[in-house]
C-alpha positions as CSV (number, residue, x, y, z in Angstrom):
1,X,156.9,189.1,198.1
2,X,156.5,189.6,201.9
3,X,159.3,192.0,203.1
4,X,160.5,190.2,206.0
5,X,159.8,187.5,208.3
6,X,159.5,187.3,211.7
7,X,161.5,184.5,213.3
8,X,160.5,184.1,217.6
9,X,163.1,181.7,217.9
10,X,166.2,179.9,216.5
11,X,164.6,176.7,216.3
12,X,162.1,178.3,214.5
13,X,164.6,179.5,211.8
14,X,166.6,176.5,211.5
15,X,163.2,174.4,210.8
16,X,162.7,177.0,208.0
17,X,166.1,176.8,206.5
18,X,166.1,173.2,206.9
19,X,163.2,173.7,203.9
20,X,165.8,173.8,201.7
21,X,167.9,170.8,202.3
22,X,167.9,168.9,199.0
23,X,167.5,165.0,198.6
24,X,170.5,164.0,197.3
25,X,174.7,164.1,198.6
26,X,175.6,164.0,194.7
27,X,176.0,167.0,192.7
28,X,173.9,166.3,189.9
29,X,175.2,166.3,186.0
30,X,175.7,169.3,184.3
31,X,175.5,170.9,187.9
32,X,176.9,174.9,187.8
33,X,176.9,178.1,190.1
34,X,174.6,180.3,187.8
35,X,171.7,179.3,189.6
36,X,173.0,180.9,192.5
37,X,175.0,183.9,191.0
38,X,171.5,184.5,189.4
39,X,170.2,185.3,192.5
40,X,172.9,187.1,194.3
41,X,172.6,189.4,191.3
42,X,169.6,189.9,192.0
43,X,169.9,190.9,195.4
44,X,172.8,193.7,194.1
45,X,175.8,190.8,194.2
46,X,176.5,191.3,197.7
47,X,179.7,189.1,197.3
48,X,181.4,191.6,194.8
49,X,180.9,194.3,197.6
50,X,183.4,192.4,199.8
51,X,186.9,191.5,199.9
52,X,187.4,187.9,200.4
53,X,190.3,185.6,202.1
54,X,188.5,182.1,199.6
55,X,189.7,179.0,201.7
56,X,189.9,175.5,200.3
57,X,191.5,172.3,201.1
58,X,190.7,169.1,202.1
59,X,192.3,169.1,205.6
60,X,192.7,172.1,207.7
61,X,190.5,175.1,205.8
62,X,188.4,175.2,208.9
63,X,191.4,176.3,211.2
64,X,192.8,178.1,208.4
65,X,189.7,180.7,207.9
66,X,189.5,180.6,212.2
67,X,193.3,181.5,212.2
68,X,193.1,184.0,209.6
69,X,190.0,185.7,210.8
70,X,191.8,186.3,214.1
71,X,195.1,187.8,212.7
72,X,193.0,190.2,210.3
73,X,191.2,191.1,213.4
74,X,194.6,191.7,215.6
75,X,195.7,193.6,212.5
76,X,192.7,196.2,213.4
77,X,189.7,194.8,210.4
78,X,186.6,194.4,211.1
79,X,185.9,190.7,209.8
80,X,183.2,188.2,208.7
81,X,183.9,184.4,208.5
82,X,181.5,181.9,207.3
83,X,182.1,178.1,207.9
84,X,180.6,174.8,207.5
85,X,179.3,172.9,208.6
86,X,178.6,174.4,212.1
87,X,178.8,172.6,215.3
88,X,176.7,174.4,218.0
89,X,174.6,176.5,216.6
90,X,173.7,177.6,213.0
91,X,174.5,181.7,213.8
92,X,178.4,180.2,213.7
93,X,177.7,180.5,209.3
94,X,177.5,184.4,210.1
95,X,180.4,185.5,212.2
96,X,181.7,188.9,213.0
97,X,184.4,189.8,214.2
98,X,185.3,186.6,215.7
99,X,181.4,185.7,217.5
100,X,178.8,184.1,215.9
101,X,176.0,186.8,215.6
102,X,173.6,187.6,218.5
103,X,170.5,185.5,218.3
104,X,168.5,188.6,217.8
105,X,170.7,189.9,215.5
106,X,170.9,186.7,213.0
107,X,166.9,186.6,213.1
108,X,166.6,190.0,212.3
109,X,169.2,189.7,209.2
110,X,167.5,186.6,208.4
111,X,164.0,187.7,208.3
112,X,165.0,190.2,206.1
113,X,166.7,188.2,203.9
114,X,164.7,185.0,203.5
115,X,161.7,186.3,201.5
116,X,164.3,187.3,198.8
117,X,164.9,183.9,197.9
118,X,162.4,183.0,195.5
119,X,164.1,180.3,193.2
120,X,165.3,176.4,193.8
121,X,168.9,177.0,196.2
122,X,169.9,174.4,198.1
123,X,169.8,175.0,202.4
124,X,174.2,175.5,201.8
125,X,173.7,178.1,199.1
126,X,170.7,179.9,201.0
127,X,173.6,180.3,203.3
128,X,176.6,181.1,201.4
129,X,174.4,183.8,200.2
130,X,172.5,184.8,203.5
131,X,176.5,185.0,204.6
132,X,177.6,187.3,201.9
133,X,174.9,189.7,202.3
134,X,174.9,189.7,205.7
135,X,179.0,190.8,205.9
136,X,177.9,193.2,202.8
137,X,174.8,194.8,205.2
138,X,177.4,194.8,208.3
139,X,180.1,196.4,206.4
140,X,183.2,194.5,207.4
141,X,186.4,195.0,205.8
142,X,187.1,191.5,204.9
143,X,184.9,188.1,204.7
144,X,186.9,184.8,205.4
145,X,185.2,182.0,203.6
146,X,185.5,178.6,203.8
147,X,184.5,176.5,201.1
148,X,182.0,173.9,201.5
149,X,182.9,171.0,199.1
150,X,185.7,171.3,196.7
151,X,185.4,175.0,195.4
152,X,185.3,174.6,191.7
153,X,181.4,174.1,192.1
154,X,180.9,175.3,195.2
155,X,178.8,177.8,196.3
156,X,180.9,180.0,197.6
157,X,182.6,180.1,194.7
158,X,180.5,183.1,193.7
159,X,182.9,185.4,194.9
160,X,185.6,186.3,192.0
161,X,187.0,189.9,192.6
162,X,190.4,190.3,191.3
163,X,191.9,191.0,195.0
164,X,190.3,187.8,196.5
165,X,193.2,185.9,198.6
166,X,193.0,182.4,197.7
167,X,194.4,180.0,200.7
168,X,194.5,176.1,199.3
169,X,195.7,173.7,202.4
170,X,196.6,170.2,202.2
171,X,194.7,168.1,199.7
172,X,194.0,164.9,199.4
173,X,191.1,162.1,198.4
174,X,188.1,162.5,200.0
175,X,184.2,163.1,198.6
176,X,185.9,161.4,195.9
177,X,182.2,160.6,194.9
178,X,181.6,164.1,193.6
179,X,185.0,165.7,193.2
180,X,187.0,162.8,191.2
181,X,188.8,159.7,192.5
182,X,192.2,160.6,192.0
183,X,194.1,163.8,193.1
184,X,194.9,165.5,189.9
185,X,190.9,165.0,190.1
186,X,190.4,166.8,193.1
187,X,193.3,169.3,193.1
188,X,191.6,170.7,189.8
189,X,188.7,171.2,192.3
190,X,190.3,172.8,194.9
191,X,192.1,175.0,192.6
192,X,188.9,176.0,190.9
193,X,188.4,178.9,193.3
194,X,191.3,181.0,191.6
195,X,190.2,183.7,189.6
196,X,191.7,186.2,186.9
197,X,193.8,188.7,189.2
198,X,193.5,186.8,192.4
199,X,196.4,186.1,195.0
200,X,196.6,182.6,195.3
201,X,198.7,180.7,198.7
202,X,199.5,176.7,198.3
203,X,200.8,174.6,201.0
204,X,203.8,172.5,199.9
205,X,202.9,169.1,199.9
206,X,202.5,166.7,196.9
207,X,204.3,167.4,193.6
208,X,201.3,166.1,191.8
209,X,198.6,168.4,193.5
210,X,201.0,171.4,193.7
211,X,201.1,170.8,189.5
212,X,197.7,171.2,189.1
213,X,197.3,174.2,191.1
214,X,200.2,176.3,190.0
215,X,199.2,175.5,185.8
216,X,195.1,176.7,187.0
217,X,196.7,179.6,188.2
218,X,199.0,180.3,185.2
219,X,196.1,179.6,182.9
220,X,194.0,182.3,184.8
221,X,196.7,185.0,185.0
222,X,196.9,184.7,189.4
223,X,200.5,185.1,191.1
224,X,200.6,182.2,192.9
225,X,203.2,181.3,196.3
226,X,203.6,178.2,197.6
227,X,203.9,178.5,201.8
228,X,206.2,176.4,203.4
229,X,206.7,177.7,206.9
230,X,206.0,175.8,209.7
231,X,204.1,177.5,212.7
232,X,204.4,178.3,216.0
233,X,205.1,175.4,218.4
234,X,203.1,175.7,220.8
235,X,200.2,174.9,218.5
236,X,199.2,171.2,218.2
237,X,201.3,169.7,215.6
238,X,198.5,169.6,212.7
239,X,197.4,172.8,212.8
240,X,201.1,174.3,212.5
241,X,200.8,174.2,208.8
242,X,197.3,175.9,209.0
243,X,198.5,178.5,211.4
244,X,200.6,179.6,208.8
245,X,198.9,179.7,205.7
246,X,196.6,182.1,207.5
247,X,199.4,184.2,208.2
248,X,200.5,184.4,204.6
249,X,196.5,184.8,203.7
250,X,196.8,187.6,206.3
251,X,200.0,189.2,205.2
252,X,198.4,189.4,201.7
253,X,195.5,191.2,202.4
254,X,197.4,194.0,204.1
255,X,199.9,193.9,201.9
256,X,202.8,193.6,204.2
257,X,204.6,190.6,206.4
258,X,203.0,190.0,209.6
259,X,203.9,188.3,212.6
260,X,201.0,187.3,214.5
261,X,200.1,186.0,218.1
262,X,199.7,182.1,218.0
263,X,196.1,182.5,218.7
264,X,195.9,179.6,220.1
265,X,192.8,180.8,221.4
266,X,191.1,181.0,217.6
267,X,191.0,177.4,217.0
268,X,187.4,176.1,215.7
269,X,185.7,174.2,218.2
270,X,185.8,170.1,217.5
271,X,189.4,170.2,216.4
272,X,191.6,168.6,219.5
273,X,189.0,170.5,221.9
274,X,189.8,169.1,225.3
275,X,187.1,168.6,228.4
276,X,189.5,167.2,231.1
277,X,190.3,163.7,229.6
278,X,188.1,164.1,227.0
279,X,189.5,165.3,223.6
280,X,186.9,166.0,220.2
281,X,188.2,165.9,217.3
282,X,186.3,166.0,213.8
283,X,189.4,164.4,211.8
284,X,187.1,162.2,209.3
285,X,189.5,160.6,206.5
286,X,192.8,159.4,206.6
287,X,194.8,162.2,206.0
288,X,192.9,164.5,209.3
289,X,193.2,160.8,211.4
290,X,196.8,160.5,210.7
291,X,197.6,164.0,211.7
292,X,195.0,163.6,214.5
293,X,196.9,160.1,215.8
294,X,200.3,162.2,215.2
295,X,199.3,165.6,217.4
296,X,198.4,163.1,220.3
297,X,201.5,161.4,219.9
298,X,203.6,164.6,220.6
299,X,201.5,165.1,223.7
300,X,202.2,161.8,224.8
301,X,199.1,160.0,224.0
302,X,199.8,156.8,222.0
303,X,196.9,154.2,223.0
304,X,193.3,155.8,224.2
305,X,189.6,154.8,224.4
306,X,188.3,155.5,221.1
307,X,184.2,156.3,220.2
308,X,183.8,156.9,216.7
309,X,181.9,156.2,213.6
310,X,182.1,157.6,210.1
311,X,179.6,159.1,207.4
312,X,178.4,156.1,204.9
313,X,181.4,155.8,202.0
314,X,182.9,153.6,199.4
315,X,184.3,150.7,201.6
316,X,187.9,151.5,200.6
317,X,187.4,155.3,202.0
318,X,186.2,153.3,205.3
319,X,188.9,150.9,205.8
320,X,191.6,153.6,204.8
321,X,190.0,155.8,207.7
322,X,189.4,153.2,210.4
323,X,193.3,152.0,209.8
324,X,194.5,155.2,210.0
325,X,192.4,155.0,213.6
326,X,193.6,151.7,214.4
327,X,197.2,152.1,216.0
328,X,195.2,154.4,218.5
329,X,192.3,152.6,219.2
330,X,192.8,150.4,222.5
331,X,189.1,150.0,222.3
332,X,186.8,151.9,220.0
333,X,182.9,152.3,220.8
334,X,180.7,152.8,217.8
335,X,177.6,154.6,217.8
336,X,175.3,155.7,214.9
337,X,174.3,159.0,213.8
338,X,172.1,161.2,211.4
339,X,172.4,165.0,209.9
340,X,170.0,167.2,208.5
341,X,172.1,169.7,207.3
342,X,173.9,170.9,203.9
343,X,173.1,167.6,202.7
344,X,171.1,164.6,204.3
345,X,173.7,162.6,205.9
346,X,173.7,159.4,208.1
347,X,176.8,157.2,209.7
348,X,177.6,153.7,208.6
349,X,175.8,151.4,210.6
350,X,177.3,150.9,214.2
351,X,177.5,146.7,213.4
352,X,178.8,146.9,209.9
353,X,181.8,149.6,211.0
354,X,182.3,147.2,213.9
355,X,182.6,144.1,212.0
356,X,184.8,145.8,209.5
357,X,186.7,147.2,212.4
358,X,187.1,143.6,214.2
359,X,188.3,142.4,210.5
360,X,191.2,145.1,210.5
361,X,192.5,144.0,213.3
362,X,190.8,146.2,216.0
363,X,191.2,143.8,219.6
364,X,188.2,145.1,221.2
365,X,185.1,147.1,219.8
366,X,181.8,147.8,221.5
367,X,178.6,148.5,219.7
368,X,176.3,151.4,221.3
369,X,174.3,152.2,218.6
370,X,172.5,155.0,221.0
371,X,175.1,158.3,221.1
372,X,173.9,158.8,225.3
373,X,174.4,155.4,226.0
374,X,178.0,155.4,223.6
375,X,179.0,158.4,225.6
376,X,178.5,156.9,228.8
377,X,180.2,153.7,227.8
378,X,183.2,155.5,226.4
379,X,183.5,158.1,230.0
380,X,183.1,154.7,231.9
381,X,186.2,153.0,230.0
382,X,190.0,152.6,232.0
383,X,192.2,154.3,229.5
384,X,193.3,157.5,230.8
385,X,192.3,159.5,227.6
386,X,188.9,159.1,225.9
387,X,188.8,160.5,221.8
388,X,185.8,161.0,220.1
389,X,186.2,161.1,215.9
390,X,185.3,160.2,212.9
391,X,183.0,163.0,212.1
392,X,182.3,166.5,212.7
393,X,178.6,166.0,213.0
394,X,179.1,163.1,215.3
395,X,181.7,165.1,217.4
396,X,178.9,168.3,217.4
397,X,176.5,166.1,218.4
398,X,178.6,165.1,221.5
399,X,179.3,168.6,222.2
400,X,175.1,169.2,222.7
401,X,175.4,165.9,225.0
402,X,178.4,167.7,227.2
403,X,176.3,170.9,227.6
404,X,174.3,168.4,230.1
405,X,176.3,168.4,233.4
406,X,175.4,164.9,233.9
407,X,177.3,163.8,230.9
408,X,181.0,165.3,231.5
């Protein structure tokens, strides 16, 4: 085994990781975590060297592991955070103490770390792990993960010390294709990331979810407290209830109440991210678009240009979304999109979401199946605030386009 590599570049890096991106979006039968934990152990389980803040949820975890990175760090820790997916630059799956690591610094760390992995992992679980050791190498006081998909299965999931912080947001249906099509379904997923010991935090929301969660986390022997504060109001209005699960995450790692900073300033990029008229937002199911349509509407903004497209779903999953989109949309431009990424993903394509868009009831839709060509369509539109959603890969994908002068 060759000790390390030597990356020149971060293109060079990502075309390496992207080696490891598998075929398929669906976790396979009889699909389990030993593969991975196999491996971590045999790099010295760099996960059970760490304490761990475990987000899950399906709306909001992002913000929530940005938030509560930022309050451990005002609280005087050094901290990790791992996210996904990333929308700049891949160094954002490796951050420390609130930056994504140097250049130099990742491809040093990830030369060192990529002949290790001799086995089957996935391009997500290469990373979940590369993250782990990394924090473990750097010696930070306290990792903030976000989950990937679910958390039951998920990679990140590796990480079961009895003092792991367990933050579960607001959950509702989505990937229904691997996690289950009803919410007792998913819930069960979510709540999967509770271990024996662990100190679990549950936003109040519905009775059915909250069920779910609270008998996993009898069954496992965890202390679980369900948050129902509200936070600070100068935040937009969906990421009040983010703001303060993190605080309770934060209050339990240091083992006393806290009262942060808003920290308005330690919100992810691609979540109401604002470039003069221009908002981003990654909102991508009903739930995020509803509280998406909601924060606008307490800034004022009820009716707005509108480019957006959405990953390729079960038809229902579509129409939910784009009518959760609809009382917004006073004309919606749809482009198409691809990832390479955790998983191989591409959009729906820009004629079938407009069609199905028109038959919703949407009064005037514009296909630009080129994203430079939707962009410039959307900035050339009357309506005094242009919104692009539907997706975080489509919004990151902007973001690269607005990094050209030309295209602000």
């Amino acid at each position: 085994m060759r000790e390390r590599r030597d990356f020149r570049s971060l293109d060079e890096a990502a075309a390496e990781l992207y080696r490891f991106v598998p075929g398929s979006a669906a976790l396979r039968v009889g699909y389990s975590l030993d593969r991975l934990r196999s491996f971590l152990d045999g790099i010295g389980a760099p996960q059970d060297r760490l304490r761990v803040v475990h987000v899950a949820g399906t709306s909001g975890k992002t913000s929530t592991a940005y938030f509560a990175r930022a309050m451990l760090q005002e609280a005087g820790l050094r901290t990790g955070l791992t996210v996904s997916p990333h929308i700049t630059s891949v160094t954002e799956r490796v951050q420390v103490d609130g930056e994504p690591l140097p250049e130099p610094v990742f491809l040093e760390l990830l030369g060192r770390f990529l002949p290790k992995v001799t086995g089957p992992l996935t391009y997500f679980e290469v990373l979940v792990a590369f993250a782990y050791w990394a924090f473990a190498e750097l010696g930070v006081d306290v990792a903030v993960v976000e989950t990937g998909l679910g958390g039951l299965l998920d990679g990140t999931n590796t990480a079961t010390r009895a003092d792991k912080v367990c933050a579960i947001g607001d959950i509702g249906l989505d990937h229904t294709e691997v996690l289950g099509e009803t919410l007792p379904e998913i819930a069960a997923q979510k709540a999967g990331i509770i271990h024996p010991g662990n100190t679990a935090l549950l936003l109040a929301q519905d009775p059915v979810a909250m069920a779910v969660v609270r008998e996993h986390a009898d069954r496992v022997g965890a202390a679980l407290t369900v948050v129902h504060d509200e936070g600070p109001a100068d935040l937009p209005l969906f990421q009040r209830r983010n703001w303060s699960l993190a605080r309770a995450a934060t209050s339990a790692v240091l083992g006393r109440a806290v009262t942060p900073s808003a920290l308005v300033s330690a919100q992810p990029p691609g979540r109401l991210e604002q470039y003069g008229d221009l908002v981003l937002d990654g909102a991508h199911n009903p739930q995020k678009l509803d509280a998406l349509r909601e924060s606008l509407a307490e800034r004022g903004v009820t009716s707005a240009a509108v480019l957006a497209n959405l990953l390729v779903s079960p038809p229902a999953k579509l129409d939910a979304a784009l009518l959760a989109l609809l009382p917004l949309a006073a004309h919606l431009v749809v482009p198409e999109f691809t990832v390479l990424g955790d998983l191989p993903k591409r959009s729906v394509p820009a004629v079938e979401l407009a069609e199905r868009a028109t038959a919703l009831g949407f009064a005037s839709v514009e296909v630009c199946p080129g994203l430079a060509e939707a962009l410039a369509a959307l900035r050339g539109r009357p309506e005094p605030t242009h919104l692009v959603t539907g997706s975080l890969y489509l919004v990151s994908q902007v973001r690269a386009l607005l990094s050209d002068p030309g295209h602000r």
